[in-house]
C-alpha positions as CSV (number, residue, x, y, z in Angstrom):
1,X,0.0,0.0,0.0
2,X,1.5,3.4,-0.7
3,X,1.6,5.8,2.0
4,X,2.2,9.5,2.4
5,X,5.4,10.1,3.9
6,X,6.1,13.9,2.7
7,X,7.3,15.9,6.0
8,X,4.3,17.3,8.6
9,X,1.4,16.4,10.0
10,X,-2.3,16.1,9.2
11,X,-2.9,19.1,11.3
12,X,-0.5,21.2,10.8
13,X,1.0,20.7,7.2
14,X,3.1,24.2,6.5
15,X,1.1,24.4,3.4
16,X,-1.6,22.8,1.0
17,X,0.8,20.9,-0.5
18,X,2.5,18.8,2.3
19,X,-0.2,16.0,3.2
20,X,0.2,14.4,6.3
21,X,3.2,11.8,7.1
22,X,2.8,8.3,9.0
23,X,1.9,9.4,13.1
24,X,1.6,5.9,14.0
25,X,-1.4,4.4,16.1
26,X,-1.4,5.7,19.8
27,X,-5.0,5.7,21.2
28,X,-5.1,9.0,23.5
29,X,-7.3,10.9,25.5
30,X,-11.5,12.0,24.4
31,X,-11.4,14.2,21.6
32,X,-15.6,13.9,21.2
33,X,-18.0,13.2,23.7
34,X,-21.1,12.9,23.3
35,X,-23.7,13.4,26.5
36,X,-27.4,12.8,27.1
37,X,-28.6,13.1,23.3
38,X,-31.9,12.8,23.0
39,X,-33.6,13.6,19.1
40,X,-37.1,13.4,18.2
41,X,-39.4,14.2,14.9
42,X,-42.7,15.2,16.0
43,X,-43.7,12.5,18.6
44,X,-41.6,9.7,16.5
45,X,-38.0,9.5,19.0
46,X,-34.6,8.8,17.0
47,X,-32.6,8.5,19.8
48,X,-32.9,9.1,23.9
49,X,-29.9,9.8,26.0
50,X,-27.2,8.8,24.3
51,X,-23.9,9.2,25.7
52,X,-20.7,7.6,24.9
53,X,-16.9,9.1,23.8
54,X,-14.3,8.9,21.7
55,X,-11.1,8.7,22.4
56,X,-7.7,10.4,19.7
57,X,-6.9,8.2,16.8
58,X,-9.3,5.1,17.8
59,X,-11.7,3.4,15.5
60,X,-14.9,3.7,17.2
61,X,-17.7,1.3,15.6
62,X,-21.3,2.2,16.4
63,X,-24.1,-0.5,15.7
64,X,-27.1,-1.7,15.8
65,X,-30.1,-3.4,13.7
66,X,-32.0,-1.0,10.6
67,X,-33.7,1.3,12.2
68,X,-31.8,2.1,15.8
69,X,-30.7,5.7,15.1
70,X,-26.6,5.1,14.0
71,X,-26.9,7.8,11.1
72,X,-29.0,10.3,13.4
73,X,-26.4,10.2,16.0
74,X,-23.9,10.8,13.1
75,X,-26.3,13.9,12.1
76,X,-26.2,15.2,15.5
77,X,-22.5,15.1,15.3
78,X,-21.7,17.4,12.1
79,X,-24.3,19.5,12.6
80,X,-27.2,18.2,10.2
81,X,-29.6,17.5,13.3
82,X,-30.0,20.1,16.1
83,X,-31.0,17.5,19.1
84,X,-33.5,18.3,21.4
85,X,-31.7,17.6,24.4
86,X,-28.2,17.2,25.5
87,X,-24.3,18.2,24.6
88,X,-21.5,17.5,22.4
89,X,-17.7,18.4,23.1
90,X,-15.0,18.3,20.5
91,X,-11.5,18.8,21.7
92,X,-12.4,20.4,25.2
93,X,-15.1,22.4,23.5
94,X,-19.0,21.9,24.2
95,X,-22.0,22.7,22.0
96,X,-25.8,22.3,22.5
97,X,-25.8,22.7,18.7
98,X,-23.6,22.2,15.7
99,X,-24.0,23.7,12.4
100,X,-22.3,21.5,9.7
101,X,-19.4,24.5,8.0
102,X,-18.7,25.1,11.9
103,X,-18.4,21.5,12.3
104,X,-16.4,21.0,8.9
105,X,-14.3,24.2,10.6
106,X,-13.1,22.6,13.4
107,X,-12.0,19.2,11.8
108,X,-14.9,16.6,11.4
109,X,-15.6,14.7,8.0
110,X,-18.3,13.1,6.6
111,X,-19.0,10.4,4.4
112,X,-22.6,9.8,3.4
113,X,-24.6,5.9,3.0
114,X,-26.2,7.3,-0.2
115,X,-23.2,8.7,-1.9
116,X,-23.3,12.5,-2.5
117,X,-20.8,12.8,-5.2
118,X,-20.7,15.1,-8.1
119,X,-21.6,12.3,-10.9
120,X,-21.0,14.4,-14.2
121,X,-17.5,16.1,-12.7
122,X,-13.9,13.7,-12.3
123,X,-12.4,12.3,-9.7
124,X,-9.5,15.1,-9.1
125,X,-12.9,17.5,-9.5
126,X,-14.6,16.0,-7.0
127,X,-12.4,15.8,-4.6
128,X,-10.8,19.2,-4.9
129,X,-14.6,20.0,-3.8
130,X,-12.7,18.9,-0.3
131,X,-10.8,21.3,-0.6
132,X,-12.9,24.5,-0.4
133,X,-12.8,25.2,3.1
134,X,-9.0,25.8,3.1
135,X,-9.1,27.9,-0.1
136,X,-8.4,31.8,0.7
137,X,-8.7,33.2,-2.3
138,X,-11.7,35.2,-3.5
139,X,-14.2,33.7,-6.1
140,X,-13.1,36.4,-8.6
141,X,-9.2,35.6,-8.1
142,X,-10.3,31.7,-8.2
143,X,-12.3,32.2,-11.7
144,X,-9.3,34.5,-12.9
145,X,-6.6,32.3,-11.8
146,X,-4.1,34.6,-11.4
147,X,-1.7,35.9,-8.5
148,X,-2.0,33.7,-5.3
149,X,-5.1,32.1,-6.4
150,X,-3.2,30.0,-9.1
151,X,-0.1,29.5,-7.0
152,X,-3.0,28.3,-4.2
153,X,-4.8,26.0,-6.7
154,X,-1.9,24.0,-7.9
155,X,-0.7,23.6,-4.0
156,X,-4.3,21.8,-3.3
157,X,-4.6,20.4,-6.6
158,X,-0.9,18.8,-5.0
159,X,-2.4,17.6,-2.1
160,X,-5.7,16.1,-3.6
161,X,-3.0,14.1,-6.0
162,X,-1.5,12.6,-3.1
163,X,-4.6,11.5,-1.7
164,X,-5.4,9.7,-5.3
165,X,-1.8,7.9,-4.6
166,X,-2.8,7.1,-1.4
167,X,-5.6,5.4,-2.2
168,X,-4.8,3.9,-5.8
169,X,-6.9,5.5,-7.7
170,X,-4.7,7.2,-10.3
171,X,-5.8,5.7,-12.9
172,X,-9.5,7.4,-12.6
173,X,-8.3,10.3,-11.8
174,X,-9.6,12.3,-15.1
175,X,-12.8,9.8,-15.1
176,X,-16.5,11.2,-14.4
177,X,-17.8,9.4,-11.0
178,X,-20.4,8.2,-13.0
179,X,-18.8,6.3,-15.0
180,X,-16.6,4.4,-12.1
181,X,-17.9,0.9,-10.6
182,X,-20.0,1.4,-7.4
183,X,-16.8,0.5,-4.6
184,X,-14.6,2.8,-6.4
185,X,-17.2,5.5,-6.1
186,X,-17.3,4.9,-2.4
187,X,-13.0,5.4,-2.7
188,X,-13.8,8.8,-4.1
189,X,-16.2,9.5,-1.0
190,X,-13.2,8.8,1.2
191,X,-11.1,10.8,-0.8
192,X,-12.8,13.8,-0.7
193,X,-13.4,13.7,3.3
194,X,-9.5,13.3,3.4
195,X,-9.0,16.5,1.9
196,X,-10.7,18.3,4.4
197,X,-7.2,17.2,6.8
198,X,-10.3,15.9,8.9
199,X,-9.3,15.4,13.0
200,X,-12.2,12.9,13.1
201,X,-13.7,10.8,9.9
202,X,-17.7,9.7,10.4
203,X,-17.9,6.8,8.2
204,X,-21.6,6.2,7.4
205,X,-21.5,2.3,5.9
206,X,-18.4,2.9,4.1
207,X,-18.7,-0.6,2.7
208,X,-22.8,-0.8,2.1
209,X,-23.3,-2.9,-1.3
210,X,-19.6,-3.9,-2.0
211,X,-18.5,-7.4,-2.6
212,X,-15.8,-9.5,-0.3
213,X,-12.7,-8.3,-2.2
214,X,-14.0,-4.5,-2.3
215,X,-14.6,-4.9,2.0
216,X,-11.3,-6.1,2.4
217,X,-9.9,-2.9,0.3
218,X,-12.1,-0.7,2.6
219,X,-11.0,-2.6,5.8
220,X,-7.1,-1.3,4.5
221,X,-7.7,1.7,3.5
222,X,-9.5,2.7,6.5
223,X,-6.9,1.2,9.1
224,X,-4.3,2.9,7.1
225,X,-5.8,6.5,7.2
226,X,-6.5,5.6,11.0
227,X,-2.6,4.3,11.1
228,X,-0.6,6.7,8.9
229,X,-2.5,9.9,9.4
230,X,-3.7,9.3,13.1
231,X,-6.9,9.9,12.2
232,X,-10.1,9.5,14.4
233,X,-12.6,7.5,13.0
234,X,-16.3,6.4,13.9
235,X,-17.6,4.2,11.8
236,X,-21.2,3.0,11.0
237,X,-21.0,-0.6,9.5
238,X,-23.8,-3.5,9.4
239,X,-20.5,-6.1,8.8
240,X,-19.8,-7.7,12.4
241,X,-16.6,-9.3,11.0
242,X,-15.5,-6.2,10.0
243,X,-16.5,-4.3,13.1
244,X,-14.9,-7.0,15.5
245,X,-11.6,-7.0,13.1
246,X,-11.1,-3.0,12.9
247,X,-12.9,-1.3,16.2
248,X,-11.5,-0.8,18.9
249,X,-14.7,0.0,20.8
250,X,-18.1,-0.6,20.0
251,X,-21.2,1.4,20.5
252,X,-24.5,-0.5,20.1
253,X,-28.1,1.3,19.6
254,X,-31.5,-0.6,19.4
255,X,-34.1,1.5,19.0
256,X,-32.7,5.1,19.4
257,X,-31.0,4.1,22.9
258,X,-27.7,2.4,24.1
259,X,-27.5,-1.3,25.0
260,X,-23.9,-1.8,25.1
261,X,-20.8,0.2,24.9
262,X,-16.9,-1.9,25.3
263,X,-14.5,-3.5,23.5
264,X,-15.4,-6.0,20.3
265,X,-15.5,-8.9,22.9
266,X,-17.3,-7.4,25.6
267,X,-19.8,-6.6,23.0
268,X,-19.5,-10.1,21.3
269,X,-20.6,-11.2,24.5
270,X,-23.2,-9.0,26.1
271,X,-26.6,-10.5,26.2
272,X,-28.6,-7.5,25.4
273,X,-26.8,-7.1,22.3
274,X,-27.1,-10.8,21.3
275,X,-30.3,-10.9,21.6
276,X,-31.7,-7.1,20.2
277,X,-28.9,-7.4,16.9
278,X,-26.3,-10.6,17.0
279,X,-28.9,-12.8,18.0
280,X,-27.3,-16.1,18.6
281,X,-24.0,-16.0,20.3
282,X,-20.4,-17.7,19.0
């Protein structure tokens, strides 16, 4: 697997063009924590009094059957859904409510079940779209190119190409989304998150409709991005072999609330959880 080993970090690259290089995996301390969420549409409840953290470059699953509320927590989260009730800190910082550019601002990603790409536009297109929030130029100077807007276009347009590298998908690069197969689609998703030099990466079903051998790509790419650029992940995935492979903690919803919160095996083997979503235990 190619990897990014140009000098700086994720989070502090001295310019567009230096991507992040390998951190290594060191869980740390709660960078997101999410307390007493409660969501509700009209009289139908989503979730109710969710609470549960995430700790500095973990992989953090959350599951639970069709239904339980996994991609309305990740809407509370970056700002989509307001919640009714309740907090969320990032990075020592808590908010009653999130709006998604502040969200995007402070350094969480988002990939989407239902892809949200730009079909008709390229790869390199679409995920230079990844790229807006760290573009300083004005619009006019952008359309223009000229001055420090082109000398700012070509240092992104560096760092989207090491992204492509990253996740082997150069030879796509100049190919319409539309026209790609379905799991490389979901690559391009990933791709364009990436650019954002996201702190924490929601996954939302980042391998929904894919076959074994386009999981087990997934599985890679997202352990490397968790690995070489120390990024935080939380990941909503319907796969339990994947979830007990790549989590290090699992969060499991039934029904908009929490039934069980630990490690893969504590999870595995709580009895609540076996019998609401595993439902026979191994």
């Amino acid at each position: 697997m190619k990897t990014m080993r140009d000098p700086g970090g994720i989070h502090a690259a001295p310019s567009p063009a230096q991507p992040p290089a390998g951190t290594g995996r060191k869980v740390g301390d709660v960078i997101l924590d999410v307390k007493n969420i409660s969501l509700a549409f009209g009289g139908v409840k989503a979730l109710t009094d969710i609470s549960f953290d995430v700790r500095e470059h973990e992989i953090r699953a959350i599951i639970g059957p069709n239904g339980a509320g996994k991609s309305s927590m990740l809407n509370c989260i970056n700002g989509v859904y307001q919640p009714q009730q309740g907090t969320i800190t990032f990075r020592g910082k808590t908010f009653a409510h999130m709006k998604s550019r502040q969200v995007a601002e402070m350094g969480i990603a988002r990939t989407f079940q239902n892809l949200a790409l730009f079909k008709g536009m390229s790869v390199l297109d679409n995920i230079m779209t990844g790229r807006n929030l760290r573009i300083r130029s004005n619009i006019f100077l952008q359309a223009l190119r000229i001055g420090p807007a082109e000398k700012e276009e070509i240092q992104h347009r560096e760092y989207v190409e090491r992204i492509i590298d990253f996740l082997e998908i150069q030879a796509y690069r100049k190919t319409p989304v539309g026209q790609l197969p379905y799991g490389l689609q979901k690559r391009v998703d990933l791709a364009r998150a990436l650019a954002m030099e996201p702190q924490v990466l929601l996954l939302d079903e980042p391998m929904a409709g894919m076959n074994l051998e386009e999981k087990q790509d997934m599985c890679r790419f997202v352990l490397d991005v968790n690995d070489e650029f120390g990024t935080t992940v939380v990941l909503i995935e319907h796969d339990m072999g994947v979830v007990m492979d790549i989590s290090d903690r699992v969060v499991v919803l039934d029904y908009g609330k929490k039934i069980g919160d630990g490690s893969p095996e504590e999870v595995r083997a709580n009895p609540e959880v076996i019998n609401a979503y595993l439902g026979t235990q191994h």
